[in-house]
N, C-alpha and C positions, 0 to 999 in steps of 0.2 A: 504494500500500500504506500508506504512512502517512496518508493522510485515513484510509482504514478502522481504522486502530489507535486514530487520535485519535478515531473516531467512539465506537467498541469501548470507552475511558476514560471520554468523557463520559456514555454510556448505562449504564455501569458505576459512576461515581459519582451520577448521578439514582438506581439502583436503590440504595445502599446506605445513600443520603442519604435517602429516601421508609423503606427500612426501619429506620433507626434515629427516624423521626421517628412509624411505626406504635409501633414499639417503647417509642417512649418517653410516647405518650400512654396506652398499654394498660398500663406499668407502675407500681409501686410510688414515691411520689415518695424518694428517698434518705433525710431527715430522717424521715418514717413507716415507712420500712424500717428502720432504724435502733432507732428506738421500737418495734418490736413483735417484733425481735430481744431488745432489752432484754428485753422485757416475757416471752419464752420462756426466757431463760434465769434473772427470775424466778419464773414458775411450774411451769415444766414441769420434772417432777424424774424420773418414771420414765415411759417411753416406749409401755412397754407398755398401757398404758390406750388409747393413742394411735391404735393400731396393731389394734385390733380389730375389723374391718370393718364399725364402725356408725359412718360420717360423718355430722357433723351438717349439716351444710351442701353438703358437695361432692357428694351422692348427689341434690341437685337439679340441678344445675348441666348435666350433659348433658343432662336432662329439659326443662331451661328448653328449650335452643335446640331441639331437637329437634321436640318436640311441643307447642310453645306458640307464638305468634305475637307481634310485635314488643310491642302493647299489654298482654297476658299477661304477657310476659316482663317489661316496664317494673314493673308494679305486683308479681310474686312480689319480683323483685330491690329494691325497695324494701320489702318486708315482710322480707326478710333483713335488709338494711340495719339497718331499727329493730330490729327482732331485736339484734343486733352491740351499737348502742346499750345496749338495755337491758343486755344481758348487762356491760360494759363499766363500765356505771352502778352493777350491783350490785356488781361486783368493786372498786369506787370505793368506795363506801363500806364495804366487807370490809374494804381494804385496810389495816392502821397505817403504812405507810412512807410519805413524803413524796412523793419522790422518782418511786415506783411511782404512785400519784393521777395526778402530772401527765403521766407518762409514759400513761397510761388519759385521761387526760381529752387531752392531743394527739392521739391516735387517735379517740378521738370525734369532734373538731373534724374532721379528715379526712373522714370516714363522713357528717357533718352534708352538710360540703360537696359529697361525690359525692354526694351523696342530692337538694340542693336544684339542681344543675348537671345532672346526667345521668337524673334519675328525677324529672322536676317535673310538674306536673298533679294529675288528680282521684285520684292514687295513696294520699294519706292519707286521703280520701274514702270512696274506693274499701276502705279497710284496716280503719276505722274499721266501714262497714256488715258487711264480712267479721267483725271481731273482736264486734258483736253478733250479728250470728246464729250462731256459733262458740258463743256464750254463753248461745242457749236451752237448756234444762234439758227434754228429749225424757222424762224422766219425770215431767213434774207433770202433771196430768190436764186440767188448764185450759187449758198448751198444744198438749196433744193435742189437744182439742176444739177449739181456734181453729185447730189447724193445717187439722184435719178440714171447718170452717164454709169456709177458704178455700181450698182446697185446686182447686177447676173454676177460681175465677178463676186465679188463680196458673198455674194448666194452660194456661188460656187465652194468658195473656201469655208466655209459655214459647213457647208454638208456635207464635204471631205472631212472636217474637223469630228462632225458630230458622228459619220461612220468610222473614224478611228478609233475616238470611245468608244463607238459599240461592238466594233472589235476586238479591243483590247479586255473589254467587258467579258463579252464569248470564253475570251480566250481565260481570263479566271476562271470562269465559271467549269471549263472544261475543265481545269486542272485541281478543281475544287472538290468539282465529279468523281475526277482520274483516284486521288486519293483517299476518300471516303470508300471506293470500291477497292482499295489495296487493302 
């Protein structure tokens, strides 16, 4: 009975040691939790504004993992990110207190570094070609007409695109098959 108790401890602390070690890379580092406590008490004066069922960010968030797929999810979550920046950036220079600056500009620094650690590759690339086309103007006539001039090829490359996926899709599927049947 006691080897099973002693077993029952050790597999007891693996599990609590594995979850404060999930817990603690998924969380808030202390000194940035800190700063943006500050930073709410701050800004945020009346709640209500808060509180009115139009999040700006967190009404993506089950969207991300749901219906988007790892590289999807990579490059949204970095268009938040700089989102965050900028927003952070104007309230930086808004701001007259000292104090408030550095406490926004520590939080940035944070955001920099998730951003270039956890969301790295062709993600500013990637943000960059989004925030031009984001930026054509669908009422000048000129772009309509170029939209219009290229509009088969673009089709074209579309639907090569989307039967590569659904190739490459197949082609899991097969080997997913292949295995399950070994």
């Amino acid at each position: 009975m006691t080897a099973q108790n002693t077993m029952a401890f050790f597999w007891g602390v693996c599990l609590v040691t594995l979850g404060q070690m999930t817990y603690g890379e998924a969380s808030v580092p202390e000194n940035l939790d800190k700063s943006i406590d500050e930073l709410k008490v701050y800004y945020i004066k009346d709640d209500r504004e808060l509180h009115n069922a139009h999040p700006v960010f967190l009404r993506f968030l089950k969207d991300i993992k749901v219906n988007l797929e790892e590289p999807e999810q990579n490059l949204l979550m970095s268009i938040i990110m700089d989102t965050y920046s900028r927003i952070f950036t104007q309230m930086e220079k808004d701001s007259q207190d000292e104090a408030t600056k550095e406490k926004l500009a520590h939080v940035q620094e944070h955001l920099e570094k998730l951003q270039e650690n956890y969301f790295p590759g062709k993600s500013a690339e990637l943000k960059t070609y989004a925030e031009t086309l984001w930026a054509i103007k669908e009422d000048d006539p000129v772009v309509q007409r170029k939209a219009l001039f290229e509009l088969k090829r673009v089709y074209r490359e579309a639907t090569q695109l989307k039967n590569l996926k659904n190739k490459e899709r197949r082609r899991r599927q097969a080997r997913i098959t292949k295995k399950q049947k070994s």
